[in-house]
matplotlib code that plots the C-alpha trace (Angstrom):
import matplotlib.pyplot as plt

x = [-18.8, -15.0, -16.4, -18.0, -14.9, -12.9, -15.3, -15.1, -11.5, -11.2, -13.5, -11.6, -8.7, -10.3, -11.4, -8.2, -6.6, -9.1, -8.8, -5.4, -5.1, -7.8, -5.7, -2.4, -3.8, -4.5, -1.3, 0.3, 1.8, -1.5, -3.4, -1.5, -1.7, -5.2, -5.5, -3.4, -5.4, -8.5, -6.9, -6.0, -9.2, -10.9, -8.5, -9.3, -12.5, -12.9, -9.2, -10.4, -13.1, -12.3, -14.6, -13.3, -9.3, -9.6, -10.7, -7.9, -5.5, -6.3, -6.3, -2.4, -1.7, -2.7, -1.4, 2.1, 1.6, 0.7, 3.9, 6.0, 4.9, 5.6, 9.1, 10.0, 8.4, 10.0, 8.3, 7.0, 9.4, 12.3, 12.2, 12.6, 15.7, 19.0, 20.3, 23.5, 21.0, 18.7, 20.7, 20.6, 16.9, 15.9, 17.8, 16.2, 12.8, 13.3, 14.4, 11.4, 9.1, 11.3, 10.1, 6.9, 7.2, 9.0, 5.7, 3.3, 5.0, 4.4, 0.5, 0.4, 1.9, 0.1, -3.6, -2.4, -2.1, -5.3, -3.2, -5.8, -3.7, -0.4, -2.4, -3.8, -0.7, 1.2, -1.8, -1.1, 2.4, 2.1, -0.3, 2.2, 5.0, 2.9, 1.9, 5.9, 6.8, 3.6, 4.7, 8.8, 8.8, 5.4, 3.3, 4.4, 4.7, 1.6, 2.2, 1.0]
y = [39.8, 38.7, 35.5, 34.5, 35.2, 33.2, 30.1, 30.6, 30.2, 27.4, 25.6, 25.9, 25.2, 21.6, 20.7, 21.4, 19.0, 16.8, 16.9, 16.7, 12.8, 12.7, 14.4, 12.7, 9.8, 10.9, 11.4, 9.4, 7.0, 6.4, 6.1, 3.3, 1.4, 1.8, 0.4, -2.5, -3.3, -3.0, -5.5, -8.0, -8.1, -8.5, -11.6, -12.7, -13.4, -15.0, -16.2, -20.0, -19.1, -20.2, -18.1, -15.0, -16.3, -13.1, -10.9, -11.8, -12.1, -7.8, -7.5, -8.9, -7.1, -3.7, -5.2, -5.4, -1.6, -0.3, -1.8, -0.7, 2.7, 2.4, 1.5, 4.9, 6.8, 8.0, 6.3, 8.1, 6.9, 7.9, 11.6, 9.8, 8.0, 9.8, 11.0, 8.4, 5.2, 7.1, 5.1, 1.8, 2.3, 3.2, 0.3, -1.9, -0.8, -1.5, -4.9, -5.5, -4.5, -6.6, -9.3, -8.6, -8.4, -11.8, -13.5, -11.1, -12.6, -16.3, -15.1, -14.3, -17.5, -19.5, -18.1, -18.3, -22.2, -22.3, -23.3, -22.2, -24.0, -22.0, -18.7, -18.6, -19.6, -16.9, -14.6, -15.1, -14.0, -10.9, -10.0, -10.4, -8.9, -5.9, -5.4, -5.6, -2.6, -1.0, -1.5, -1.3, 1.4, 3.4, 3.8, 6.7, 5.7, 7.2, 9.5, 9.2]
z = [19.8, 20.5, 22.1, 19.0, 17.0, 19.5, 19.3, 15.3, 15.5, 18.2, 16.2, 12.8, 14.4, 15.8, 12.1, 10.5, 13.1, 12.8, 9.1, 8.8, 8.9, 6.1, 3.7, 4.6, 3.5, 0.4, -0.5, -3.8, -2.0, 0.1, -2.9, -4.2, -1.1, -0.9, -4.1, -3.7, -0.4, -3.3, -5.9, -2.7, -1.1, -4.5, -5.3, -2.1, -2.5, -5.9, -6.7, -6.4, -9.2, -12.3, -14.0, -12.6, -14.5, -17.2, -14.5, -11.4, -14.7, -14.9, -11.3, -10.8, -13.9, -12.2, -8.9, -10.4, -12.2, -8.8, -7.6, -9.8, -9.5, -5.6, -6.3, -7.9, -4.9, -1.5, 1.1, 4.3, 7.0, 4.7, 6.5, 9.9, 9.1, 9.8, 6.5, 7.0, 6.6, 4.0, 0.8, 2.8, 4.0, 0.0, -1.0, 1.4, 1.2, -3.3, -2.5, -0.4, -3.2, -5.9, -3.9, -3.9, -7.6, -7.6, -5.6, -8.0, -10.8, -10.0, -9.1, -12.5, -13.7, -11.7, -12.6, -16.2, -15.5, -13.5, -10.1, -7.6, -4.3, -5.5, -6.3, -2.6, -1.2, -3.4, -2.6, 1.3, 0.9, -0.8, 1.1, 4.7, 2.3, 1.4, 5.2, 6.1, 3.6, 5.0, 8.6, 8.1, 5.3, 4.8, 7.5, 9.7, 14.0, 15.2, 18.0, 21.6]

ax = plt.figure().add_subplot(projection="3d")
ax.plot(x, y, z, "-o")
ax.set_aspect("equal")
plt.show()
């Protein structure tokens, strides 16, 4: 009988650890990113469409909501930075994404003028700009 409750527990305990990255990434910060891998990939695909203009037009639009609503929250990595560089790293990390928002910006200008060379070259960047704040800012070091 103990046997059994001692397998019960070893294997609760290996679900919950393997469980535990799952939930991380749903976190509100995850979420977004998630969704503005979604709106990328989507424009990715059928930017150089012109029939798709009113529909890529929405996507930047939620693109650029999505990215504003990143700027007001605390990125992960913020907890591994020593509380001295925690102001700098914040303001850093906000620039980064005004940038973003810069390039999301001329997207939006561009489709609006039917520009399909400038989209996918504006497309391109954001898309290496949203992996940097990913990389630099977001995404926690994996540990070995």
């Amino acid at each position: 009988m103990n046997t059994n409750i001692i397998r019960t527990a070893a294997l609760a305990a290996l679900l919950a650890c393997w469980a535990l990255p799952v939930f991380a990434a749903a976190s509100p910060l995850g979420v977004k990113i998630k969704a503005i891998n979604k709106d990328l990939k989507i424009l990715k695909a059928q930017i150089a469409d012109p029939a798709q203009k009113g529909a890529n037009i929405q996507i930047v639009a939620d693109l650029k909501q999505t990215t504003l609503d990143l700027r007001g929250m605390e990125p992960a990595k913020l907890q591994q930075v020593p509380a001295v560089e925690r102001v700098r790293f914040m303001a850093d990390y906000k620039a980064a994404l005004g940038e973003m928002l810069g390039d999301i910006d001329g997207l939006d200008k561009a489709l609006h003028r039917s520009d399909a060379d400038e989209s996918k070259a504006l497309l391109k960047k954001i898309a290496k700009e949203k992996n940097k704040i990913n990389s630099t800012y977001i995404k926690a070091a994996k540990k070995s």
